[in-house]
N, C-alpha and C positions, 0 to 999 in steps of 0.2 A: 504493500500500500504506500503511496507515496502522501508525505505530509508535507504540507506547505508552512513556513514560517507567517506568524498573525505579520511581522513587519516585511513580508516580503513585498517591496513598492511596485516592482517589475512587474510581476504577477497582476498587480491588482492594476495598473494600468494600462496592462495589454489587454487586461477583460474590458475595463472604459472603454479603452477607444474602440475596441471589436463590436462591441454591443452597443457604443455609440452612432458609429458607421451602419450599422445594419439598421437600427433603431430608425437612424434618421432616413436613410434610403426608404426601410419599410412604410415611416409613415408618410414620408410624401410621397410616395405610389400608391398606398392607399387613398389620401386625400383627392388623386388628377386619374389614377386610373393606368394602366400598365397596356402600351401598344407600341409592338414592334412593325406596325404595317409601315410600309415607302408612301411618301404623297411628296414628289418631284414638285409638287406646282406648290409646298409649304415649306422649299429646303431653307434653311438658316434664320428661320423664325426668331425673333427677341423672345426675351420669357414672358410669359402670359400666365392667363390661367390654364388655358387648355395645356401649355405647358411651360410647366414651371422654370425649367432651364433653357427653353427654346427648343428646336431643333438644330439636327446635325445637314449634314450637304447633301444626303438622301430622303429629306424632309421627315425621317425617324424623331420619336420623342429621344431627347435627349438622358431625361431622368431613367424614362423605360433603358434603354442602353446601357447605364450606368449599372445600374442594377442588375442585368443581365448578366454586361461584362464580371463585374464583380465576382457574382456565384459564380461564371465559368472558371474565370481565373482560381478561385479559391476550391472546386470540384476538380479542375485538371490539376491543382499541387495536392492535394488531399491522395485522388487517383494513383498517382505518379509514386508519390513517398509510400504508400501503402505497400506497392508493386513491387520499389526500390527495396524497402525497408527488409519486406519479406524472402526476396530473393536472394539478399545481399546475405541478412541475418544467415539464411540457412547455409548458405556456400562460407561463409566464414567460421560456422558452428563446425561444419566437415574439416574445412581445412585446418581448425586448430585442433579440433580431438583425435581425428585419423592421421594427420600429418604426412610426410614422403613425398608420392609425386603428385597426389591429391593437391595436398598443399602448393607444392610449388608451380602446378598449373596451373592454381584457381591464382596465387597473389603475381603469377606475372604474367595474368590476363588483367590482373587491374593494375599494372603497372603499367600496360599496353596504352588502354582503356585512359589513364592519366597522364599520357603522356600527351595526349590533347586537348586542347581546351571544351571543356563540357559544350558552350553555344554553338564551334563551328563540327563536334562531333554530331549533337542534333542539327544542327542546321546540315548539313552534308546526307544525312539520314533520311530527312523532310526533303531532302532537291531528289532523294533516288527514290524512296516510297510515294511520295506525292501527299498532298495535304490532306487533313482531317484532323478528328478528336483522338481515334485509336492512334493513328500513324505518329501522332504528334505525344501524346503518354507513352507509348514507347520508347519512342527517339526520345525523352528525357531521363527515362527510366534505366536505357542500356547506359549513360553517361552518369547514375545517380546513385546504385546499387555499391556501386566500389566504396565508397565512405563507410556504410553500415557492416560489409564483407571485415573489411579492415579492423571497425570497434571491435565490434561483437571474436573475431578470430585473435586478436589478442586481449579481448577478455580471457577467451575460453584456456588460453595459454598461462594466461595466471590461473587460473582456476583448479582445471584438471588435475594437478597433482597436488592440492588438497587432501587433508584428512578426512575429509566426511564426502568426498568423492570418493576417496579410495574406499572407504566402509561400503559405501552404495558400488561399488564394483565387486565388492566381497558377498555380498547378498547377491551377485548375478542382477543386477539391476540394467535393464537394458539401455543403450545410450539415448534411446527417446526417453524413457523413462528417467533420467539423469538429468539430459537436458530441460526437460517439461518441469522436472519435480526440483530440481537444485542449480541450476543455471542461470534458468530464466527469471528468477525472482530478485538475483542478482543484477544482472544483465539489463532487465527489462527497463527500470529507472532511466538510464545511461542511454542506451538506443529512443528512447521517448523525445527523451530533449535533444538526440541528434534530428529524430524523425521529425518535431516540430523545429527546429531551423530548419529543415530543408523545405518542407513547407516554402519557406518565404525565398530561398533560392528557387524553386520552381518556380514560382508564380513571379518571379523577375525574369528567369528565362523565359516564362512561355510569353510575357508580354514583350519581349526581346524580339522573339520571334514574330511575332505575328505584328508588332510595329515595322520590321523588314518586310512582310507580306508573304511569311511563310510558316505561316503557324496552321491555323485554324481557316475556314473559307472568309476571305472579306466581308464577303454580304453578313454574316456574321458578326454581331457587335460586340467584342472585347476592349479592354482597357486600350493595351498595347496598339488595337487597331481606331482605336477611336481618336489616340495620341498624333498617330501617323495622320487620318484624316484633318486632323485641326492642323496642322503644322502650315498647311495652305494659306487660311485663317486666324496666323495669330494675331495679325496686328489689329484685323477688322473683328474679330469674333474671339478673342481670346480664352474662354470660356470653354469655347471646343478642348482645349488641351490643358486649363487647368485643372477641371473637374478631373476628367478620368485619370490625371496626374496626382492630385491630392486623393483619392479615390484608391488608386495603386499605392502610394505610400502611406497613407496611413491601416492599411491593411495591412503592409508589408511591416509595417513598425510595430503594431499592436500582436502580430504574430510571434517577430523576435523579441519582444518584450514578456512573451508566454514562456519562450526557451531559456532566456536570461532568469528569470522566476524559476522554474521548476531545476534548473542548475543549484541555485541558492536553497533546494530547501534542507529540512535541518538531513544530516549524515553527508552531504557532500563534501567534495575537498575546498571547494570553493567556499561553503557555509562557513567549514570552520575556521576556513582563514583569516573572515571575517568578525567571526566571534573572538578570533585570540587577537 
């Protein structure tokens, strides 16, 4: 069980602003009404009532977009780390408890794997699969796994040869049963708080991408693509590119503000640095 310090500020700020951001999206979509149709003969509307932030350059509400982009962004890094996290976990768990060639061909496939930069390994992956939702949590996924592979395999390398590992191998304890029952409880803490930072790196690359126009399909309103569209716009509309800009960062803040928090809670190496 993970416990949270009552003074932990990071924490209790990255819930503010998550739940303020959403808070505020949610109730003014409630208040105007949530429509993603084109109306060409309404593009770049002032704000109004009908809508509140105007329109963008395909006469889309611009609040509805926001809000759209938002969840996508924050549904493709949720996606992605999930994928990441579980893939990584598990090839790092083999390669630190079986070790030999296991080992060394899982860590110098993420040595390969690191040896380029994460954006242009997706972005090169997105030019040969071709656009979408799948194609694109993938292509973030094959560049995201190596982080988690890495924790988690040299956890398990401190670990293993443990006292009350070796007892649980003297009972014939199977290494699912090892890992399920005395690993992961360990482990689990450590990989959470890698898994929400990555969080906030996905959802920076995937708006990376798809502000290049290779992410997600344009017609499609995300942050990233919404940023790209206003840039035409900034000096007459500037709006277009602040919103979905403050929109992406403070999503992106109030996230690593969750990771920074759950670092600090009490048993950490970090807590108690603090406390001495």
């Amino acid at each position: 069980m993970i416990r949270l310090n009552k003074k932990n500020l990071q924490f209790r700020l990255g819930i503010m602003i998550l739940a303020g951001l959403g808070m505020a999206l949610a109730g003014l979509a409630f208040l105007q009404g949530i429509s993603l149709q084109l109306h060409i003969d309404q593009r770049l509307r002032s704000p109004s009532t009908a809508h509140i932030f105007g329109t963008d350059a395909l006469g889309r509400d611009m609040l509805s977009c926001l809000l759209f982009g938002t969840l996508v962004s924050l549904a493709i890094g949720l996606a992605a780390v999930f994928i990441a996290a579980a893939i990584g976990a598990g090839l790092g768990f083999l390669a630190g408890w079986h070790g030999g060639l296991f080992n060394i061909c899982i860590m110098r496939g993420a040595d390969f794997i690191l040896a380029f930069p994460g954006i242009l390994l997706a972005l090169a992956l997105i030019a040969f699969w071709g656009q979408g939702v799948i194609n694109l949590v993938f292509a973030l996924v094959v560049s995201g796994w190596v982080g988690y592979a890495r924790l988690v395999r040299g956890e398990v390398l401190k670990i293993k040869d443990q006292e009350f590992i070796m007892a649980a191998r003297g009972f014939n304890a199977s290494s699912w049963q090892i890992a399920r029952g005395h690993m992961l409880p360990l482990i689990f803490p450590l990989l959470l708080t890698q898994a929400v930072s990555g969080v906030a790196a996905i959802i920076m690359a995937e708006s990376s991408l798809n502000f290049l126009g290779l992410g997600l399909d344009p017609r499609l309103p995300t942050l990233g693509g919404m940023i790209d569209a206003g840039r035409g716009h900034l000096f007459d509309k500037p709006a277009m590119v602040i919103l979905p800009g403050a929109c992406l960062s403070l999503l992106v803040a109030g996230i690593l503000l969750l990771a920074e928090g759950l670092k600090m809670r009490p048993g950490t190496i970090a807590f108690e640095k603090i406390k001495k």
